[in-house]
C-alpha positions, 0 to 999 in steps of 0.5 A: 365848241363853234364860234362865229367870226362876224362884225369883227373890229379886228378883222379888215376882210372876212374868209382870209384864212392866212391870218389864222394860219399864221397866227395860230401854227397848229391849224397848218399840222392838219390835213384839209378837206376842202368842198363848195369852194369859191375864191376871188382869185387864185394862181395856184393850180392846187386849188383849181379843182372840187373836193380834194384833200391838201396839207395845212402847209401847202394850204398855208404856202398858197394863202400866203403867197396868193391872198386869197379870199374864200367866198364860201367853202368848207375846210374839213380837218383831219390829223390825217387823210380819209376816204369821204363818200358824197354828200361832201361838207357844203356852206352855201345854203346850208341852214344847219349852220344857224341853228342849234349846236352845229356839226362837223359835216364830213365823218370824223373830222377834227373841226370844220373852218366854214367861210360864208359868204365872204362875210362870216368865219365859222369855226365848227367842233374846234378844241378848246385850245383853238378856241383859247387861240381864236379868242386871243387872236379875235377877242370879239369872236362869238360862240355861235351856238349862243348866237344861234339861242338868240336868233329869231327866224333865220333867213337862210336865202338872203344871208341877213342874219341880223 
């Protein structure tokens, strides 16, 4: 299943993933893959490199002490560490998110958590007991693939999907 968090009543900032990984504690049991990352700020040298792997609970330590804001990336699950070989997942840009029935980028990832443009929060591939978790957490959150029917002609280079 792919969801689509977007013009949410219940969200403030888009792309602050500390919420769901404190409201929702199986997304911290997964080991991140994470590419094309870009934040507003951040102390933590943990995240000061490209395409790496790291715990969900370091994750979960670092965006809750340092309220971060991903502005794009891609957060690759995986129950435990792989070998990935470029091309390595990526958001900004990449069309294949808003057509179709999206999937996961990197081999053998459980699911994907997309941040887009500090706008939108894409959740591709998740279980449904994820998506039951999301729902409960962000009643108003879409299933992307349905969005993705109703779009006309997506304008990927200005990111204006409405």
């Amino acid at each position: 299943m792919n969801l689509i968090l977007e013009r949410s009543k219940f969200v403030t900032y888009y792309t602050y993933i500390d919420t769901i990984f404190e409201k929702i504690p199986g997304f911290r049991n997964y080991n991140y893959f994470i590419s094309d990352l870009e934040y507003n700020h951040c102390e933590d040298p943990r995240l000061h490199k490209n395409d790496f792997f790291i715990t969900g609970l370091e994750l979960y330590e670092i965006v809750q002490k340092e309220k971060i804001q991903f502005l794009w990336g891609v957060l690759s699950a995986f129950k435990s560490v792989a070998k990935l070989t470029p091309p390595f997942p990526y958001a900004d840009g990449n069309p294949a998110f808003w057509q179709g029935s999206p999937q996961s980028q990197a081999d053998g990832a459980e699911f994907e958590i997309v941040c887009w443009d500090s706008c939108r929060t894409l959740f591709i591939g998740v279980s449904e007991e994820i998506q039951q978790s999301l729902k409960i957490l962000y009643p108003d959150i879409k299933n992307l693939d349905e969005e993705n029917r109703k779009r006309k002609k997506p304008n990927t280079t200005s990111h204006n999907f409405d």
